[in-house]
C-alpha positions in Angstrom: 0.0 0.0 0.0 1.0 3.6 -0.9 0.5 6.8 0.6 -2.3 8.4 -0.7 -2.0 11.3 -2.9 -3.4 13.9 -1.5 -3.6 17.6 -1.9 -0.7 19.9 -0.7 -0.9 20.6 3.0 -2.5 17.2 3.9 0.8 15.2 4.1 -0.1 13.8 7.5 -3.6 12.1 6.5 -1.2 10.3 2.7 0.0 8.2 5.3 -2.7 8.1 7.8 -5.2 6.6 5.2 -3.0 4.3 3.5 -2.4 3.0 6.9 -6.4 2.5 7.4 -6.6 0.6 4.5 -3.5 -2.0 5.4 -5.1 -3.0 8.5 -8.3 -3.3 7.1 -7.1 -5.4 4.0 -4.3 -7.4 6.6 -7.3 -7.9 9.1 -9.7 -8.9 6.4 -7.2 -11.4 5.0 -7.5 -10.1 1.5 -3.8 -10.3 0.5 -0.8 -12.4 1.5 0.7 -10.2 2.4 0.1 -6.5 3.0 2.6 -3.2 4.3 2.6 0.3 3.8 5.3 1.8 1.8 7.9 4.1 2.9 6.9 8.2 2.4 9.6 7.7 -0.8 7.3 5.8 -2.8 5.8 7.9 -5.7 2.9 8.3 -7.4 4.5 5.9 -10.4 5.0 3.6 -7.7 9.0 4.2 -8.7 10.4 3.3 -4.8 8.8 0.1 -4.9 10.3 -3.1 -3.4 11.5 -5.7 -5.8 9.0 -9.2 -5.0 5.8 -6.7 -4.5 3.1 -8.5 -7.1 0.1 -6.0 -6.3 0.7 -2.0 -5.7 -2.8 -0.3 -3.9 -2.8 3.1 -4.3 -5.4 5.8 -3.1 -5.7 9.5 -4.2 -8.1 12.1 -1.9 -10.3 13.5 -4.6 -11.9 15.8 -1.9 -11.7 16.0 1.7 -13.9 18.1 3.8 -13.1 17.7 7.3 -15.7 20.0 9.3 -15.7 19.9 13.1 -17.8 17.9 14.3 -20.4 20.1 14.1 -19.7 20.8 10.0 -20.4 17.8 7.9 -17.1 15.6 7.1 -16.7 14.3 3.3 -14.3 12.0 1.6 -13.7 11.1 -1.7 -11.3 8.7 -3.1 -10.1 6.5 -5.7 -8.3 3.5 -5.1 -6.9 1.0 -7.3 -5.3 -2.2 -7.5 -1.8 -2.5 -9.7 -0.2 -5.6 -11.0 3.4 -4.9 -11.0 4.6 -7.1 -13.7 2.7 -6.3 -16.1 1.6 -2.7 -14.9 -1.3 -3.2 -15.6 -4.7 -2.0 -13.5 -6.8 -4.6 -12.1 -9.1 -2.9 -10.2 -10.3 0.8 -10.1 -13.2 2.1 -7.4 -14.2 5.8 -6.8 -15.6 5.8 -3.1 -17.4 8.6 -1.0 -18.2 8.8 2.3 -20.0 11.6 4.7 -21.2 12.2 7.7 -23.2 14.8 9.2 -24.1 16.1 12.7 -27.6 15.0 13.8 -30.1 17.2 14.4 -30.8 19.4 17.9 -33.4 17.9 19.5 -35.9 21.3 20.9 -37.7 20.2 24.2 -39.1 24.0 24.6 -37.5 25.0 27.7 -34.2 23.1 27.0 -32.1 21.7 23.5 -30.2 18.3 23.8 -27.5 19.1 21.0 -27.4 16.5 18.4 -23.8 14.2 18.3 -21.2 15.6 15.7 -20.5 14.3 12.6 -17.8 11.3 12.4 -14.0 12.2 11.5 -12.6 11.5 8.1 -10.6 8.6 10.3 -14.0 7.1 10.9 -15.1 7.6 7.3 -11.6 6.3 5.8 -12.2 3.3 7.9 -15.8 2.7 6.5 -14.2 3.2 2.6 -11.4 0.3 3.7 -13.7 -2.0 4.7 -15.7 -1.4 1.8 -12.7 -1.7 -0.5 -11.8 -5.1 1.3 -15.2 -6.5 0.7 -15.4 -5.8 -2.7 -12.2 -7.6 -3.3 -13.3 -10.9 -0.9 -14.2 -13.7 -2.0 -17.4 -13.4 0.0 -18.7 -11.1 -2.5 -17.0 -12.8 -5.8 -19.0 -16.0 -4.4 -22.2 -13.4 -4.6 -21.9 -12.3 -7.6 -21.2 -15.7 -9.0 -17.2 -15.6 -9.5 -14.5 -17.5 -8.2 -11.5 -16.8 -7.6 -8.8 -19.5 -8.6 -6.0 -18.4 -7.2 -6.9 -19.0 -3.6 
């Protein structure tokens, strides 16, 4: 896994997010192996180790991170790359977003409504999702199977 390209000034969240998504895919089994690349590896994927088969890579398409009481908003693209051939193997655009529920108004007093979840909490929702879509839980859904396991 790569850091995530990201706009200038978010450095810290490249590394933060691509580290989401390689515990999700370690936890969820969905590679043999799975580590996050040093901050030297490039957007080519140049820096990479020799014996890597699959590159994931992740660029923040837009990033809203609010307050908790402004809505939070990710969107990324992630993709799977075979390294000998260089060749894509899988490409998904996700979004996620939260926003802050509602004040509840009981006339003489206001319970304040919970803030919306950080973009940690919606990185870790798009991993997950990413991971399912490439289990074979969900290839056996759809009718595929995956020969190489």
């Amino acid at each position: 896994m790569a850091a995530f390209e990201v706009p200038k000034g978010m450095e810290r969240a490249a590394l933060e997010m691509a580290h989401v998504y390689t515990a999700i895919l370690a936890a969820e089994g969905t590679f043999g192996q799975v580590m996050v690349l040093a901050e030297g590896g490039g957007p080519a994927g140049s820096s990479v180790p020799d014996g890597v088969d699959l590159l994931v890579r992740g660029k923040v398409e837009r990033f809203v991170a609010g307050s908790g009481a402004l809505s939070e908003h990710v969107d990324v693209h992630v993709w799977v790359k075979d390294m000998r051939t260089g060749s894509v193997l899988w490409w998904m655009e996700q979004s996620a977003l939260s926003k802050p529920r509602r004040d509840l108004d009981l006339f003489w007093n206001v319970i304040p409504g919970g803030g919306a979840a950080s973009y940690q909490r919606l990185t870790h929702a798009l991993a997950r999702q990413f991971a399912e879509l490439l289990s074979d839980r969900e290839a056996k859904r759809r009718g595929c199977l995956n020969l190489d396991r």
